[in-house]
PDB file with one MODEL, atoms N, CA, C and O in Angstrom:
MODEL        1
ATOM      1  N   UNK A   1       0.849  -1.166   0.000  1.00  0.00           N
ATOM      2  CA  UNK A   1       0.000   0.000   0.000  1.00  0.00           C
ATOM      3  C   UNK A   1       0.896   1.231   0.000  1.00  0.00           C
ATOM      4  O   UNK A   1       1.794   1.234   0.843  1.00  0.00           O
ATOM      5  N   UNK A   2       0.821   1.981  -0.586  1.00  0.00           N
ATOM      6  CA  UNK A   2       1.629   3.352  -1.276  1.00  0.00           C
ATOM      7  C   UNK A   2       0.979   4.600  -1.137  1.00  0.00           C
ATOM      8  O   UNK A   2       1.491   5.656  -1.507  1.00  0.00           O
ATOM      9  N   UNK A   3      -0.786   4.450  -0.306  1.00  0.00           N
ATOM     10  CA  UNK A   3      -1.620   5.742  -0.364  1.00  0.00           C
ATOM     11  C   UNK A   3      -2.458   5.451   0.168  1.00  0.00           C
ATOM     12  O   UNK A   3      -2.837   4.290   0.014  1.00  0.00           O
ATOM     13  N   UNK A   4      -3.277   6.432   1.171  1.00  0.00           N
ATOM     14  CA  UNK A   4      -4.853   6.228   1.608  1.00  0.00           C
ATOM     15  C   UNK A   4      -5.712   7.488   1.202  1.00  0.00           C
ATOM     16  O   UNK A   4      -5.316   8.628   1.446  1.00  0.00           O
ATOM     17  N   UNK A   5      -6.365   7.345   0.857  1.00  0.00           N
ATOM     18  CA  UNK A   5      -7.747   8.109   0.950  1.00  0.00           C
ATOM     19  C   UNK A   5      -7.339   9.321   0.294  1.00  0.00           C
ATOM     20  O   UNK A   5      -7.565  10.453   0.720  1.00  0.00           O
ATOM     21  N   UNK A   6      -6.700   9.016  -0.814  1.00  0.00           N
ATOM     22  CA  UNK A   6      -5.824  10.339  -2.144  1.00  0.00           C
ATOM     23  C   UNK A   6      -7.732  10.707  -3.071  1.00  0.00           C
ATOM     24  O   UNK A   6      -7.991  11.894  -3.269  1.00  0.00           O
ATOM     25  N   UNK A   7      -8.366  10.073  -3.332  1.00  0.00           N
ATOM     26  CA  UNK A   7      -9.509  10.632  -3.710  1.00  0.00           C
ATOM     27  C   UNK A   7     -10.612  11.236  -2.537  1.00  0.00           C
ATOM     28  O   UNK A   7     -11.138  10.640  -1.597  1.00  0.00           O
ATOM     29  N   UNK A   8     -10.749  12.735  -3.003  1.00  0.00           N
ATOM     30  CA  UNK A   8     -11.802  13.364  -1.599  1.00  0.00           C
ATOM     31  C   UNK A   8     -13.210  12.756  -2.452  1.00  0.00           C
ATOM     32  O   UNK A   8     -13.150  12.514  -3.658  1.00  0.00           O
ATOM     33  N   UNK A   9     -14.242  12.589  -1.788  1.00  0.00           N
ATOM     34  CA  UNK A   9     -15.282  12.263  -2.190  1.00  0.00           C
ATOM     35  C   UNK A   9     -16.165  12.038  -0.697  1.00  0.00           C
ATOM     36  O   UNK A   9     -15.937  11.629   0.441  1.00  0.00           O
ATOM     37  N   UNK A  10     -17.137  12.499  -1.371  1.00  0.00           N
ATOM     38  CA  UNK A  10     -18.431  13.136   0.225  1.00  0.00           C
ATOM     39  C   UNK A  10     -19.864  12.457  -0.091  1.00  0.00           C
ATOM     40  O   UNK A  10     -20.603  12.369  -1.071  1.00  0.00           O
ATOM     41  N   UNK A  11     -19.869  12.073   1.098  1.00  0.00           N
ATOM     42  CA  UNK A  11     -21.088  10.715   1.625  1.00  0.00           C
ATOM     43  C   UNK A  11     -22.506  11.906   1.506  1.00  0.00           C
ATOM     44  O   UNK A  11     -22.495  13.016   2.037  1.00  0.00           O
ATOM     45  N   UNK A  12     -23.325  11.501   0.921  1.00  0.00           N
ATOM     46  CA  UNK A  12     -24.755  12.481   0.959  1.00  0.00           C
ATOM     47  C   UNK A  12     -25.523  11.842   2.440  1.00  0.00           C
ATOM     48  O   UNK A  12     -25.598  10.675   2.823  1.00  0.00           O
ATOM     49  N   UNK A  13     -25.962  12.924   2.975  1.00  0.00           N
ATOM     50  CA  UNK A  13     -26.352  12.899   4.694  1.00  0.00           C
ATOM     51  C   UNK A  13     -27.402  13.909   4.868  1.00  0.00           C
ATOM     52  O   UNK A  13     -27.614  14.841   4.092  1.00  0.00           O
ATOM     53  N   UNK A  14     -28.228  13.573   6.265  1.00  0.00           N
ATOM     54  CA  UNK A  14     -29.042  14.362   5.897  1.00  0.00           C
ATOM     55  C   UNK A  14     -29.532  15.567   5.549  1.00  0.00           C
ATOM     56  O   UNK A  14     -30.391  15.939   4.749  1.00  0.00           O
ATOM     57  N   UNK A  15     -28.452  16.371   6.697  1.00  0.00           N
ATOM     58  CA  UNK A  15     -28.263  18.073   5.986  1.00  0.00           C
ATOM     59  C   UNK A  15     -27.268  18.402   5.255  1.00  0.00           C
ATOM     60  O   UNK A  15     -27.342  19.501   4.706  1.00  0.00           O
ATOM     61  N   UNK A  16     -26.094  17.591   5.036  1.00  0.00           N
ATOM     62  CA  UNK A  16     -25.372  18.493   3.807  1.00  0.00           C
ATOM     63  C   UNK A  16     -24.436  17.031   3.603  1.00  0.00           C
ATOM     64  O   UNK A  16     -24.590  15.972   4.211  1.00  0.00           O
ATOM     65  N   UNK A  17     -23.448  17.353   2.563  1.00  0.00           N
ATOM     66  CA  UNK A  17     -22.899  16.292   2.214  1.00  0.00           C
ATOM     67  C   UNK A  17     -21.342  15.613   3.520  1.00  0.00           C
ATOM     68  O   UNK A  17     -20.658  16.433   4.133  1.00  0.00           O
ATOM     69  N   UNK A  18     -21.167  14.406   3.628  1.00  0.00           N
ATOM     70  CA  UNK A  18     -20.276  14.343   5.094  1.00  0.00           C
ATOM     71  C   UNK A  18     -19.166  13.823   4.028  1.00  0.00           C
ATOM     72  O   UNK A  18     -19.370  12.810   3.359  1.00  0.00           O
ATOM     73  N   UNK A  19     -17.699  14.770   3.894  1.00  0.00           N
ATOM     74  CA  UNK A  19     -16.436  13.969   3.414  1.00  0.00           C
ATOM     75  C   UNK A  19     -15.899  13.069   4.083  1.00  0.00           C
ATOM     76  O   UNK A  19     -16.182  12.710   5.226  1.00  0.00           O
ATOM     77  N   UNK A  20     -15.102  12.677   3.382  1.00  0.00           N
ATOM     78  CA  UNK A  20     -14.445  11.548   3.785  1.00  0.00           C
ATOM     79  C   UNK A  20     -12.730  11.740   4.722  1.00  0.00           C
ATOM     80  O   UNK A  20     -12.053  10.914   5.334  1.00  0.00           O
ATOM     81  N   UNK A  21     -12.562  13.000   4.483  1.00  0.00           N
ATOM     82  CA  UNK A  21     -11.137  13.651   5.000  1.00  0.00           C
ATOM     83  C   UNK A  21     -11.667  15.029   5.762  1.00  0.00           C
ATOM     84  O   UNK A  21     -12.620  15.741   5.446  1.00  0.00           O
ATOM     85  N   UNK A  22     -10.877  15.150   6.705  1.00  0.00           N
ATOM     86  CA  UNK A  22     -11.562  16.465   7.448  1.00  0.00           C
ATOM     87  C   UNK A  22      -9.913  16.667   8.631  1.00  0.00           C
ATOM     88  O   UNK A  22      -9.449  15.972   9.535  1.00  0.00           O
ATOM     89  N   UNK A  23      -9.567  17.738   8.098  1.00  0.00           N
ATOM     90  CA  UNK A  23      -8.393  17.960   8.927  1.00  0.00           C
ATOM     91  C   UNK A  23      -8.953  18.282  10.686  1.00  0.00           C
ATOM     92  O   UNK A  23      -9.919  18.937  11.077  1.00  0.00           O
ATOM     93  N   UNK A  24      -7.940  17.551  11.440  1.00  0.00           N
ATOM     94  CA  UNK A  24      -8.011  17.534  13.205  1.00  0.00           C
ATOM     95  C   UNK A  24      -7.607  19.042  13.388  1.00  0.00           C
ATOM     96  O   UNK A  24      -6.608  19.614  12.950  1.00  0.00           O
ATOM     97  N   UNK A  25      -8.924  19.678  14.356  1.00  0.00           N
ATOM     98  CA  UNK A  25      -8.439  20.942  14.656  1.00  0.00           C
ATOM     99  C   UNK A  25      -7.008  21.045  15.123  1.00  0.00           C
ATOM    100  O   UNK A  25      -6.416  19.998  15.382  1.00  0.00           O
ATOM    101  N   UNK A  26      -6.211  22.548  15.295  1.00  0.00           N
ATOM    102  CA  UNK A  26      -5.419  22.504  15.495  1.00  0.00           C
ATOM    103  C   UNK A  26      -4.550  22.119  16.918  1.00  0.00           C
ATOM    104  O   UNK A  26      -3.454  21.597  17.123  1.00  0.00           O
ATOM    105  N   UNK A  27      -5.670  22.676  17.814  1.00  0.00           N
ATOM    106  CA  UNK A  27      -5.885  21.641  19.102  1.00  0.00           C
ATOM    107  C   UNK A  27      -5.641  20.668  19.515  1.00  0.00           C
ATOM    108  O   UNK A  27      -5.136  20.342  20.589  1.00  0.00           O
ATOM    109  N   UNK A  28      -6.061  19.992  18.499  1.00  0.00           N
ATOM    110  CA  UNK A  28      -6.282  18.156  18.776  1.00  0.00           C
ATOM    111  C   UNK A  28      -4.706  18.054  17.993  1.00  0.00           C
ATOM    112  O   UNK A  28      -3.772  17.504  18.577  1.00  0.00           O
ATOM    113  N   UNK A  29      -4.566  18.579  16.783  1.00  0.00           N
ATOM    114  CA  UNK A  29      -3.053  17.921  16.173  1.00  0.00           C
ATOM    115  C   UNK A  29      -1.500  18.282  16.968  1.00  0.00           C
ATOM    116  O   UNK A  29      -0.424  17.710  16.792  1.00  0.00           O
ATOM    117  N   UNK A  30      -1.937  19.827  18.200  1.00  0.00           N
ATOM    118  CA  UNK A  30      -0.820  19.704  18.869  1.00  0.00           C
ATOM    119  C   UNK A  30      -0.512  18.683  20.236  1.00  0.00           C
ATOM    120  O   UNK A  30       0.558  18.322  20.725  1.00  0.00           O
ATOM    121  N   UNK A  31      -1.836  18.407  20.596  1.00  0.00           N
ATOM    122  CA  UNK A  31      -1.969  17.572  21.928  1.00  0.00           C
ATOM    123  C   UNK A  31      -2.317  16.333  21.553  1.00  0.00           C
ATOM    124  O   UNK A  31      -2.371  15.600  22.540  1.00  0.00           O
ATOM    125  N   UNK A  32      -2.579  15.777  20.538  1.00  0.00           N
ATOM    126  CA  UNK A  32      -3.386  14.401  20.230  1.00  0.00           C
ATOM    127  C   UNK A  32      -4.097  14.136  20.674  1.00  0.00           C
ATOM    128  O   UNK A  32      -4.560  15.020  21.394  1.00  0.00           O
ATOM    129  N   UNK A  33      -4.826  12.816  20.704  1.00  0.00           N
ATOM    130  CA  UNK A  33      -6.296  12.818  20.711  1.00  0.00           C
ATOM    131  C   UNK A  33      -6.190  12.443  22.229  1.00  0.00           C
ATOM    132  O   UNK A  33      -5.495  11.626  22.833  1.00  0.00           O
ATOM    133  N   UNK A  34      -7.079  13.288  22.590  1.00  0.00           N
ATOM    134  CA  UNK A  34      -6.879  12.849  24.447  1.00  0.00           C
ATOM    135  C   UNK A  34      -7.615  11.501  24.412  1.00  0.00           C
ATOM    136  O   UNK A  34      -8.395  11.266  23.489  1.00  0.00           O
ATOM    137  N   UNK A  35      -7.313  10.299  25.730  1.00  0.00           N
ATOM    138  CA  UNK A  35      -8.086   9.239  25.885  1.00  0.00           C
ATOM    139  C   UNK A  35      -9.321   9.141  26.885  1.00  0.00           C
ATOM    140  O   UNK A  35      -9.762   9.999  27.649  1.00  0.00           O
ATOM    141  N   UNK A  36      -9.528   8.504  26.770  1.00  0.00           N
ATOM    142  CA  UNK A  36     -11.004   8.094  27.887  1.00  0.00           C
ATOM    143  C   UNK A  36     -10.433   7.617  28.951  1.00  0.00           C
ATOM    144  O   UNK A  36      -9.860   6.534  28.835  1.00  0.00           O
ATOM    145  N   UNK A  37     -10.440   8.149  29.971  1.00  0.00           N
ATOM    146  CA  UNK A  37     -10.010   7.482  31.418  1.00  0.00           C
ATOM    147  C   UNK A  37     -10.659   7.495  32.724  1.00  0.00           C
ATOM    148  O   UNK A  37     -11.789   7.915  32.476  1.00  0.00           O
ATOM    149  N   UNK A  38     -10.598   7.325  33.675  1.00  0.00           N
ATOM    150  CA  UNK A  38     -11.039   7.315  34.907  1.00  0.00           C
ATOM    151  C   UNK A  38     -10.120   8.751  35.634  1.00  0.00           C
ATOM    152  O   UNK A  38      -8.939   8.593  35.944  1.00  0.00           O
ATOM    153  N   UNK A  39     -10.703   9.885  35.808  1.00  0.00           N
ATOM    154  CA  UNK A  39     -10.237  10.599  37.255  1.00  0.00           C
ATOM    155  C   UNK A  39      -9.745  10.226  38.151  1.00  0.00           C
ATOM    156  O   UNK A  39      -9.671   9.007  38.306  1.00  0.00           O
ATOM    157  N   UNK A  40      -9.316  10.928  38.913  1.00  0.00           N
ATOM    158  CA  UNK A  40      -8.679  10.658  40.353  1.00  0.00           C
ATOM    159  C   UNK A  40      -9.563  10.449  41.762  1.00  0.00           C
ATOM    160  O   UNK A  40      -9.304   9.958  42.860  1.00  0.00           O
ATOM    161  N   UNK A  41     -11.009  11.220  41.021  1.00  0.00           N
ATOM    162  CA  UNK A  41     -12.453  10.705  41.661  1.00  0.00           C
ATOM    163  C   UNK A  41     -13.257   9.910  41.437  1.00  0.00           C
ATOM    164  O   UNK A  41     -14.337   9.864  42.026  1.00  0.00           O
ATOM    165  N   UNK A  42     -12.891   9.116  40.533  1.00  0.00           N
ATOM    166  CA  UNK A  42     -13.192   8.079  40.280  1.00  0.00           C
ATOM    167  C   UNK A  42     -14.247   8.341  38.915  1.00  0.00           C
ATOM    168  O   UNK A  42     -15.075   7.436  38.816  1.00  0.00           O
ATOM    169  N   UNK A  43     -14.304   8.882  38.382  1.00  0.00           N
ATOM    170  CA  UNK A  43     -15.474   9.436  37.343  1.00  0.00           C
ATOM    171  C   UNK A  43     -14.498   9.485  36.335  1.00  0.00           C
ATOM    172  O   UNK A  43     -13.343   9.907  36.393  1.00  0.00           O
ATOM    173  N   UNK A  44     -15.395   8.785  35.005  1.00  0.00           N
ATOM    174  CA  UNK A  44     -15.353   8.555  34.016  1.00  0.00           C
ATOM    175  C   UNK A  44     -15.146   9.813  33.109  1.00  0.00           C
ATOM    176  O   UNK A  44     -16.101  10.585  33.026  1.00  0.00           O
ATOM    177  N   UNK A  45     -13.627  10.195  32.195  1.00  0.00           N
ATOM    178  CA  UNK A  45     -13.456  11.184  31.890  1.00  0.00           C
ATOM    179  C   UNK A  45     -13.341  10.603  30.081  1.00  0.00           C
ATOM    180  O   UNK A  45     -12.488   9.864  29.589  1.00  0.00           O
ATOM    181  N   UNK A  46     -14.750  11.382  29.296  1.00  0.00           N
ATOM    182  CA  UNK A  46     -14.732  10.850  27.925  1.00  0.00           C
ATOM    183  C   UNK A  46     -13.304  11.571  27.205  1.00  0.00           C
ATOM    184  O   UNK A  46     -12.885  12.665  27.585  1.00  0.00           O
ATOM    185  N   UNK A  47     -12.907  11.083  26.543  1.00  0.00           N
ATOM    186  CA  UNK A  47     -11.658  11.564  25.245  1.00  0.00           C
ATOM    187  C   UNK A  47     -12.320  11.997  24.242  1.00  0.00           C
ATOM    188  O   UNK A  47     -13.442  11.713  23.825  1.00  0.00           O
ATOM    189  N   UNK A  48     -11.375  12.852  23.818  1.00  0.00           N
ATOM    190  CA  UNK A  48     -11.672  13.269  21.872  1.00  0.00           C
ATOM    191  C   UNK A  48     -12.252  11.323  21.250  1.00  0.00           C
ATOM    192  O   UNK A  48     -12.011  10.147  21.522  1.00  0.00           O
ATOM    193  N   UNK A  49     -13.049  12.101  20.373  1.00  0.00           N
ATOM    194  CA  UNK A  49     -14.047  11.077  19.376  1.00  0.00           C
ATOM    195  C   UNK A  49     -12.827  10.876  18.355  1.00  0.00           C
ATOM    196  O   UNK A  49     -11.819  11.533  18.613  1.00  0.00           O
ATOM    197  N   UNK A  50     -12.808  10.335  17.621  1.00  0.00           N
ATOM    198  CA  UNK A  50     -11.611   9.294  16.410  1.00  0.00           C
ATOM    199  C   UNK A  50     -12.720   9.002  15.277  1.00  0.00           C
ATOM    200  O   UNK A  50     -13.264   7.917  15.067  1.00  0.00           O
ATOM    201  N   UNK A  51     -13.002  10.626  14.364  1.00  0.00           N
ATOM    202  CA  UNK A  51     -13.602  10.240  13.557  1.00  0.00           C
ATOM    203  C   UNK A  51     -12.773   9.693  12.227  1.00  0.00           C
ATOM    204  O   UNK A  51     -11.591   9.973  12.029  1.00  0.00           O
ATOM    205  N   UNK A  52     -13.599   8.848  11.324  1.00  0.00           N
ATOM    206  CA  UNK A  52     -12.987   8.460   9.958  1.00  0.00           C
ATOM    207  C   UNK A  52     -12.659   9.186   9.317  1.00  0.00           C
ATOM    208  O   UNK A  52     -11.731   8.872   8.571  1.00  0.00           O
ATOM    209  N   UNK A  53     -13.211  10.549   9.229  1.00  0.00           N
ATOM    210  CA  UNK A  53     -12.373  12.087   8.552  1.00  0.00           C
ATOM    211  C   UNK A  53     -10.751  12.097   9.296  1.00  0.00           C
ATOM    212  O   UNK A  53      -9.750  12.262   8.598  1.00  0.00           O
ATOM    213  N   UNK A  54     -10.698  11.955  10.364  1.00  0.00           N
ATOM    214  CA  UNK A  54      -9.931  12.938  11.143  1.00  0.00           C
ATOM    215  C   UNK A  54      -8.331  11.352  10.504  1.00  0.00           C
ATOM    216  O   UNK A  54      -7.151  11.576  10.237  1.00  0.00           O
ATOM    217  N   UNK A  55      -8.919  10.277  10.497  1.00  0.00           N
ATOM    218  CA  UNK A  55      -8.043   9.573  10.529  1.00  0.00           C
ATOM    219  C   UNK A  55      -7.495   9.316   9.075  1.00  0.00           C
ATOM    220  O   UNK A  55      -6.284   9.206   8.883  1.00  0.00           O
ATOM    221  N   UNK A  56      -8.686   9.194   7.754  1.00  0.00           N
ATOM    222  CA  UNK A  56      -8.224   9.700   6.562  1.00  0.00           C
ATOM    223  C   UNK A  56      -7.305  10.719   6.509  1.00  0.00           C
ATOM    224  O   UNK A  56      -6.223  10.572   5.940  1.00  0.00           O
ATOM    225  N   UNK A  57      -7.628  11.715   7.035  1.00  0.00           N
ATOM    226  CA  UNK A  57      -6.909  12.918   6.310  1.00  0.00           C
ATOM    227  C   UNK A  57      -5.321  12.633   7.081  1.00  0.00           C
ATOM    228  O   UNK A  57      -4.332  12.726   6.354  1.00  0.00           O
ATOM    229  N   UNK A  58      -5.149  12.315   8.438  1.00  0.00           N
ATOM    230  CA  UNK A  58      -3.603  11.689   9.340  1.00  0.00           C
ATOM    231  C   UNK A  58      -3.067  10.848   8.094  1.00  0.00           C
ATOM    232  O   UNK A  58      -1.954  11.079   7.620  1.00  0.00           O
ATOM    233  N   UNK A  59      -3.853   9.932   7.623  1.00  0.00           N
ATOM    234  CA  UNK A  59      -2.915   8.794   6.969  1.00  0.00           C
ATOM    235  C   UNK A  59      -2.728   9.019   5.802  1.00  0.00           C
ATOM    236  O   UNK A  59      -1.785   8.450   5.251  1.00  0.00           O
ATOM    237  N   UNK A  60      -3.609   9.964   5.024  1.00  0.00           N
ATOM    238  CA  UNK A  60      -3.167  10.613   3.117  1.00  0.00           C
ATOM    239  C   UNK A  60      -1.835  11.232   3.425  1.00  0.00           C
ATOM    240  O   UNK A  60      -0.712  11.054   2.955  1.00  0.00           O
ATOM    241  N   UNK A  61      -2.435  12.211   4.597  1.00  0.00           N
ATOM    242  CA  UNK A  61      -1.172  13.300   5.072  1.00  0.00           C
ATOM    243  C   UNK A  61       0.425  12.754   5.165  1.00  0.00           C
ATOM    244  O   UNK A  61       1.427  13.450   5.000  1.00  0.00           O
ATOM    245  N   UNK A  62       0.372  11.167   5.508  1.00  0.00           N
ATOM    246  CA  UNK A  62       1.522  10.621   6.151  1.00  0.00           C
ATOM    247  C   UNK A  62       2.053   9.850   4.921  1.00  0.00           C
ATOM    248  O   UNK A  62       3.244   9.838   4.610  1.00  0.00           O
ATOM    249  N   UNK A  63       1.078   9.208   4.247  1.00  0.00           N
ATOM    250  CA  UNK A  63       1.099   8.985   2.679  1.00  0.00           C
ATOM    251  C   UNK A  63       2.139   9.953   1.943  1.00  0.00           C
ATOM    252  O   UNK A  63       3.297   9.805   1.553  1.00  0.00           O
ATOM    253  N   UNK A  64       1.665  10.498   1.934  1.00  0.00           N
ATOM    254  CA  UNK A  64       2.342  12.145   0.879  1.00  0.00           C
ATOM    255  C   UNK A  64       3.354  12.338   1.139  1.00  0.00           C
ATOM    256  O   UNK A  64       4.031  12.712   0.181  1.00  0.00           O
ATOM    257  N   UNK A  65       4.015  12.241   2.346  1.00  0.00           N
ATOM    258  CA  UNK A  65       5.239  13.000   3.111  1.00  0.00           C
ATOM    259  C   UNK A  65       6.133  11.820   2.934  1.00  0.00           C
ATOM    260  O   UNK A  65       7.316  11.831   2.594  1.00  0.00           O
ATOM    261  N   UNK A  66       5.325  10.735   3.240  1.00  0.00           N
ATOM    262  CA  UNK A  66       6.358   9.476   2.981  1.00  0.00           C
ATOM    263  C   UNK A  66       6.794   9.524   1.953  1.00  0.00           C
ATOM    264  O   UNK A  66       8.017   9.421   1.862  1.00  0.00           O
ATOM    265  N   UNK A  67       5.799   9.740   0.453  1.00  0.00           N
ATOM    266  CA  UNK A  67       6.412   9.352  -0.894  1.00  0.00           C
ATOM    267  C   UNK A  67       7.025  10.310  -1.429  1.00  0.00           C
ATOM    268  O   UNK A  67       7.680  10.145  -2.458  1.00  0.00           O
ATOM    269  N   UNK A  68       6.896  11.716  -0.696  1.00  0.00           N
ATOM    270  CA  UNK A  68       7.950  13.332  -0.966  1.00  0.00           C
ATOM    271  C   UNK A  68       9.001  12.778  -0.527  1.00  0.00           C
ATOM    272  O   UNK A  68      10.020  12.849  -1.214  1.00  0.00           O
ATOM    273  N   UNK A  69       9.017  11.960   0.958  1.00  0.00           N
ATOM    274  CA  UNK A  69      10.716  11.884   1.023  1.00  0.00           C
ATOM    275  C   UNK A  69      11.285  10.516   0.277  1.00  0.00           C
ATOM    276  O   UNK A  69      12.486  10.261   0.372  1.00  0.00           O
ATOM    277  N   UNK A  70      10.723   9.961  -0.196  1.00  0.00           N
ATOM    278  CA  UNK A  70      11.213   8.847  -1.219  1.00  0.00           C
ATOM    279  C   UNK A  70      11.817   9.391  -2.079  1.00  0.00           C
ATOM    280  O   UNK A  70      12.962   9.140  -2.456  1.00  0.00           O
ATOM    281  N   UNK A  71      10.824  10.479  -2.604  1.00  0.00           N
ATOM    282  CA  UNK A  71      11.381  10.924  -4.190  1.00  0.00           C
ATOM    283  C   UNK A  71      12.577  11.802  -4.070  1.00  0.00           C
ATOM    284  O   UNK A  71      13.314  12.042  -5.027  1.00  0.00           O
ATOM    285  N   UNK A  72      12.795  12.389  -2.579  1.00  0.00           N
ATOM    286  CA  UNK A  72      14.083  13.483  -2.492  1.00  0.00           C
ATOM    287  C   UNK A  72      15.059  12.393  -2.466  1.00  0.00           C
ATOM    288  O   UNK A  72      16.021  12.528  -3.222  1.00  0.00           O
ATOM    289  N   UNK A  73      14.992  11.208  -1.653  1.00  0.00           N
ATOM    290  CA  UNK A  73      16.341  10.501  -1.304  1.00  0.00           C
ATOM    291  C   UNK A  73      16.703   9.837  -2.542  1.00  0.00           C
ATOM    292  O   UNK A  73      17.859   9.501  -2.800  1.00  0.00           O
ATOM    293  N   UNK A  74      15.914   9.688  -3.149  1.00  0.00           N
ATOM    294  CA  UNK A  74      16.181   9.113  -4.556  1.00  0.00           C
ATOM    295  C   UNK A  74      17.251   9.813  -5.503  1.00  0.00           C
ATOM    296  O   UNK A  74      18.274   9.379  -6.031  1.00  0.00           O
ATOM    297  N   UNK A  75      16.542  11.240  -5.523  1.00  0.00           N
ATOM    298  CA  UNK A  75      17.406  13.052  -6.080  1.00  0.00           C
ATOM    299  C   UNK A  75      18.635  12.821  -5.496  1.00  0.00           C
ATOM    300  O   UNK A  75      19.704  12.916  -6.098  1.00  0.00           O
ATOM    301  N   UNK A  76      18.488  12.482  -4.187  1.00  0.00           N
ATOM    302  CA  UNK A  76      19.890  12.265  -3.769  1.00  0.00           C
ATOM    303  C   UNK A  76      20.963  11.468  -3.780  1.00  0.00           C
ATOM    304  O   UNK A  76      22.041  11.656  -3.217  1.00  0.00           O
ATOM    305  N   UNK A  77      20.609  10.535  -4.471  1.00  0.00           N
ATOM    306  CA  UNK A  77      21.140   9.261  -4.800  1.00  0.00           C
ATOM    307  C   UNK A  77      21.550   8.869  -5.980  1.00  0.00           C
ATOM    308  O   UNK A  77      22.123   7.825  -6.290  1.00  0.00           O
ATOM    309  N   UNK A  78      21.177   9.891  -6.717  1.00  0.00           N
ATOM    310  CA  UNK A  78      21.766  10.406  -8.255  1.00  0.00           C
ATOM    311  C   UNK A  78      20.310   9.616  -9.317  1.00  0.00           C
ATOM    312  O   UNK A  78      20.463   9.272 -10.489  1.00  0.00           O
ATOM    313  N   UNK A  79      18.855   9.468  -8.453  1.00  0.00           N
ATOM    314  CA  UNK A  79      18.099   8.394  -9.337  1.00  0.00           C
ATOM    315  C   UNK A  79      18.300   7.169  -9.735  1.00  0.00           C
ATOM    316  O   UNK A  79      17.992   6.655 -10.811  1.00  0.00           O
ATOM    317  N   UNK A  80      19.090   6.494  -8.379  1.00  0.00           N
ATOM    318  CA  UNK A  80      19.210   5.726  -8.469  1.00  0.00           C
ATOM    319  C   UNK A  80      18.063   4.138  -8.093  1.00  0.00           C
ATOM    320  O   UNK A  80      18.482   3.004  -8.324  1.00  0.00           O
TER     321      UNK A  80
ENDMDL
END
């Protein structure tokens, strides 16, 4: 596998159309996705949601960067 989710294309829903890639606020991409845990009072503390947008768009993103630095080390290698 060499790519994920390189075609955008949007699911029809009931009020408007839902894509398939949706960049993680900037929030969430400096702290990551907080988890679901238990407090120190014992109460149940929910985490950021892990939508299929948020994780498309992480893995195209990581896709891309991977195969940019393929193609530089390659440049660098005389195309080899």
């Amino acid at each position: 596998m060499d790519s994920w989710a390189e075609n955008d294309i949007s699911y029809p829903s009931l009020n408007a159309d839902t894509p398939n890639k949706a960049e993680p606020p900037g929030e969430m991409q400096a702290a990551g996705f907080a988890p679901t845990y238990m407090d120190r009072g014992g109460n149940l503390v929910i985490g950021d949601p892990l939508t299929a947008q948020h994780v498309n768009f992480i893995l195209c993103d990581l896709y891309r960067k991977y195969k940019d630095a393929l193609a530089r080390i390659a440049e660098l290698e005389g195309g080899q």
